[in-house]
C-alpha positions as CSV (number, residue, x, y, z in Angstrom):
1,X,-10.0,-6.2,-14.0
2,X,-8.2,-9.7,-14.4
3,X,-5.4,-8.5,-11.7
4,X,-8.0,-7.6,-9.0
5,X,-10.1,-10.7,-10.0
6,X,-7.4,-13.0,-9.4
7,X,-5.6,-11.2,-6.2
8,X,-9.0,-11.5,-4.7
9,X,-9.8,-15.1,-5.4
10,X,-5.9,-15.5,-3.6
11,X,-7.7,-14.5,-0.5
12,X,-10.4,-17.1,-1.3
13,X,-12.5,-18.2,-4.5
14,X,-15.1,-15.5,-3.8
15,X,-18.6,-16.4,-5.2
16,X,-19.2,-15.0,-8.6
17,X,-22.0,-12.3,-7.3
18,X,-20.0,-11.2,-4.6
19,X,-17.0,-10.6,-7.2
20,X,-19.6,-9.1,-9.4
21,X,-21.2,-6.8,-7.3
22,X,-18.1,-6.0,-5.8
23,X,-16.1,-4.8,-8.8
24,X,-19.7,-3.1,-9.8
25,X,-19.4,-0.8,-6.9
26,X,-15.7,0.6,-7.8
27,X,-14.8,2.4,-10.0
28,X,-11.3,3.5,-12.2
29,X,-9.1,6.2,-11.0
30,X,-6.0,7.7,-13.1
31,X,-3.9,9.6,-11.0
32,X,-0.7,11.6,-12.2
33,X,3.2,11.3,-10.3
34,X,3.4,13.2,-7.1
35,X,-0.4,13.5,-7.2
36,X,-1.7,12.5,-3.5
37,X,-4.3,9.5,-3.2
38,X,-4.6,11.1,0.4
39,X,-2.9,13.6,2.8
40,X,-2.2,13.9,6.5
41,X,-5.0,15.2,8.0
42,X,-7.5,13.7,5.8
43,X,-10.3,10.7,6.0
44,X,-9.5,7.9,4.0
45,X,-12.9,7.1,1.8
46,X,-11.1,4.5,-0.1
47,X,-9.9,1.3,-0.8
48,X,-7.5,1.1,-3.7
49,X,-5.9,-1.4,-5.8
50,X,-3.0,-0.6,-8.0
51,X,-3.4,-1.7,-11.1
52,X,-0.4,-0.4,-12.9
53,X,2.1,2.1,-11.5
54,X,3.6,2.5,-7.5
55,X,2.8,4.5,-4.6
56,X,4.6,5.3,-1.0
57,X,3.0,6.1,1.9
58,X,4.5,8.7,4.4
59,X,4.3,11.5,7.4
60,X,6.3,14.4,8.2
61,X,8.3,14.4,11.3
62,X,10.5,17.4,12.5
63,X,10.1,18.9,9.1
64,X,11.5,15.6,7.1
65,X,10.0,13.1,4.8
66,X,9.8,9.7,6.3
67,X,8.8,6.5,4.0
68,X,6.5,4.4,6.0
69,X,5.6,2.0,2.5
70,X,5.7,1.1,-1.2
71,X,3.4,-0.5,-2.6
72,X,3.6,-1.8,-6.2
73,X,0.6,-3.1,-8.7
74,X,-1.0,-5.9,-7.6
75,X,-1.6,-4.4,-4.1
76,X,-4.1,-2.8,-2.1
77,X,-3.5,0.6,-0.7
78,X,-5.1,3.0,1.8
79,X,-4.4,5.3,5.2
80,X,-5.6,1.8,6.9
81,X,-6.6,3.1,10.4
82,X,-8.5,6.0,8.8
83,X,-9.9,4.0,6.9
84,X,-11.1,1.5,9.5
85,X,-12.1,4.5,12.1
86,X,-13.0,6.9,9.1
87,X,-10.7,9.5,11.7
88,X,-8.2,11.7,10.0
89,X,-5.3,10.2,8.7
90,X,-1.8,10.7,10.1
91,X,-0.3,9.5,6.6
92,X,0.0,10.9,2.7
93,X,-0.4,8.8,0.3
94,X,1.4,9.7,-3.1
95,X,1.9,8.2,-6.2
96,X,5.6,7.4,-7.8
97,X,4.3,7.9,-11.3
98,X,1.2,7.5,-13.0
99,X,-1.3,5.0,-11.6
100,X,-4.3,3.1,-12.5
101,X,-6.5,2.4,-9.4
102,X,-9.8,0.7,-9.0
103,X,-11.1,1.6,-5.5
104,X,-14.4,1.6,-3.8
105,X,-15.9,3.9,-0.7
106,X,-15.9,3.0,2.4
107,X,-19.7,3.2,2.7
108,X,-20.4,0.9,-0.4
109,X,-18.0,-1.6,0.9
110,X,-19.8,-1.8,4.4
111,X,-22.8,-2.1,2.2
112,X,-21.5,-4.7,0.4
113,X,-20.2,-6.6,3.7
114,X,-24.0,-6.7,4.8
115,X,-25.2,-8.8,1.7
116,X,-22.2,-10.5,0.6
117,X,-20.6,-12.5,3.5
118,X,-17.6,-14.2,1.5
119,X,-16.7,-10.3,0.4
120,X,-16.1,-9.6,4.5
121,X,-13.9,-12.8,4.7
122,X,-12.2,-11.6,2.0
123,X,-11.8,-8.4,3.5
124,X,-10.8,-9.7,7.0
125,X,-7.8,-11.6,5.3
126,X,-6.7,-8.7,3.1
127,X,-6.4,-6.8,7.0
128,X,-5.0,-9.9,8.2
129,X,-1.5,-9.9,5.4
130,X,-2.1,-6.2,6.2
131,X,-0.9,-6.8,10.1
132,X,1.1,-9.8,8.8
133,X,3.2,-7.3,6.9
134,X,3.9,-4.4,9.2
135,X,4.6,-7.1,11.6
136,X,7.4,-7.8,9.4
137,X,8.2,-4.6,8.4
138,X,8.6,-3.8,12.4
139,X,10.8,-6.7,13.3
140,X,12.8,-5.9,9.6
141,X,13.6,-2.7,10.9
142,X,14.3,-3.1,14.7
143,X,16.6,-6.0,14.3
144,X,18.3,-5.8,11.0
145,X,21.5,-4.0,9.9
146,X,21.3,-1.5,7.5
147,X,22.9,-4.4,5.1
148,X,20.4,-6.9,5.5
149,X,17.0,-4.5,5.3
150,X,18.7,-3.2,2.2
151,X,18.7,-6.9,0.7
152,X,15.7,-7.9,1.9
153,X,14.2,-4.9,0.2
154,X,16.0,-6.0,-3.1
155,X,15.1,-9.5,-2.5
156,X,11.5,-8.9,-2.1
157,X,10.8,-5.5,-4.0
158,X,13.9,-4.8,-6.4
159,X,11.5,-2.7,-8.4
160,X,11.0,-0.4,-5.5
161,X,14.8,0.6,-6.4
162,X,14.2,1.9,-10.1
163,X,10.6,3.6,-9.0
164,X,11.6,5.6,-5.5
165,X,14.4,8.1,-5.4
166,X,17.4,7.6,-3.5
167,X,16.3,9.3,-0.4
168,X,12.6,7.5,-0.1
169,X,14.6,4.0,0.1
170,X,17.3,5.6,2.7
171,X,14.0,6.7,4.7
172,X,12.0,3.8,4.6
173,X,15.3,1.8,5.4
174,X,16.0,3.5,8.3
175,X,19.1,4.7,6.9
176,X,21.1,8.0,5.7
177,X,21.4,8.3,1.9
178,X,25.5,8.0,2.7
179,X,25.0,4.7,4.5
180,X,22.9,3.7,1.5
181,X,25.1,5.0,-0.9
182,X,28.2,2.9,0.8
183,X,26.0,-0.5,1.0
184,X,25.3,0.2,-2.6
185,X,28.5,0.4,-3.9
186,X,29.7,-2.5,-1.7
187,X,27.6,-5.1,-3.4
C-alpha cells in the first residue's frame, strides 16, 4: 500500500485514522489485459488506484475506437461523471495488461467523507488535478500540431508508447496512424 499511502499524503498529510480507515474500506482487485474495469452504459461504483499495470479509457463513435486517457500506476482511475452522479457511464474503461487496483465503493467513500473530513479534502483535490488535467488535455489537443501533442505525450508519458498499440496513441492524439507513423520516423 506504500504507493497509495504516499500519492495520498501528495494531496495532503492525511491524519493517520483517516488513512487507516480509508485503506480499510478498499480492497485489491487483479484484473487481466483487455479485461474492462467498466463499460459504456454502466454505473461507475469505483474509485481505483493503479498500482502496477496501465489502463485507457474510451467511447465508440461512428463505429470507431476513440482514446479519451491512459493512465499509468500511480494514478487514480474511474468513469469520473458516473461516478460523481452514479448515472451510466458514456466511457469503457480497459486495462492494457494486467493490473493491480486497490479501489473502494462509492457508498463507503461517502461514508467515509462523513467521519473523516481531511479524507473529503483529499478527495476534493484529487477532482481538482482531475479538471486540472483534462483542462490540459483540451487545450493539448485544440491548439497543438500533431508534432507537438506527439512530444508532449513522450515528454510526459513515454511509457504510454511501449503499453498502447499504435492506433490507441493515433486516437488519443488526434491523429491517423499514417500521420503518426510519419512523425515517428521523422524524429
Amino acid at each position: 500500500m506504500s504507493k497509495l499511502t504516499e500519492t495520498l499524503n501528495n494531496f495532503l498529510d492525511l491524519d493517520e485514522k483517516s488513512l487507516q480507515a480509508f485503506l480499510e474500506n478498499g480492497h485489491i482487485l487483479k484484473i487481466s489485459k483487455s479485461k474492462k474495469l467498466i463499460e459504456e452504459g454502466e454505473v461507475s461504483e469505483f474509485l481505483f488506484f493503479i498500482q502496477k499495470g496501465s489502463v485507457r479509457s474510451y467511447y465508440f463513435r461512428d463505429d470507431k475506437d476513440i482514446t479519451i486517457s491512459f493512465s499509468l500506476e500511480g494514478e487514480f482511475i474511474t468513469s469520473m461523471s458516473s461516478f460523481i452522479t452514479q448515472t451510466p457511464s458514456y466511457e469503457n474503461i480497459e486495462a492494457m495488461e494486467d493490473c493491480e487496483m486497490w479501489c473502494i465503493s462509492h457508498k463507503s467513500l461517502m461514508d467515509l467523507f462523513e467521519e473523516y473530513h481531511d479524507l473529503e479534502r483529499a478527495y476534493r483535490l484529487l477532482l481538482e488535478q482531475y479538471y486540472i488535467r483534462l483542462e490540459e488535455h483540451l487545450i493539448f489537443s485544440k491548439f497543438k500540431n500533431a508534432r507537438e501533442r506527439y512530444e508532449e505525450l513522450i515528454q510526459y508519458k513515454p511509457e504510454i508508447i511501449q503499453k498502447a498499440s499504435v492506433g490507441q496513441i493515433a486516437s488519443f492524439l488526434d491523429m491517423s496512424i499514417e500521420t503518426l507513423s510519419r512523425i515517428r520516423a521523422s524524429l
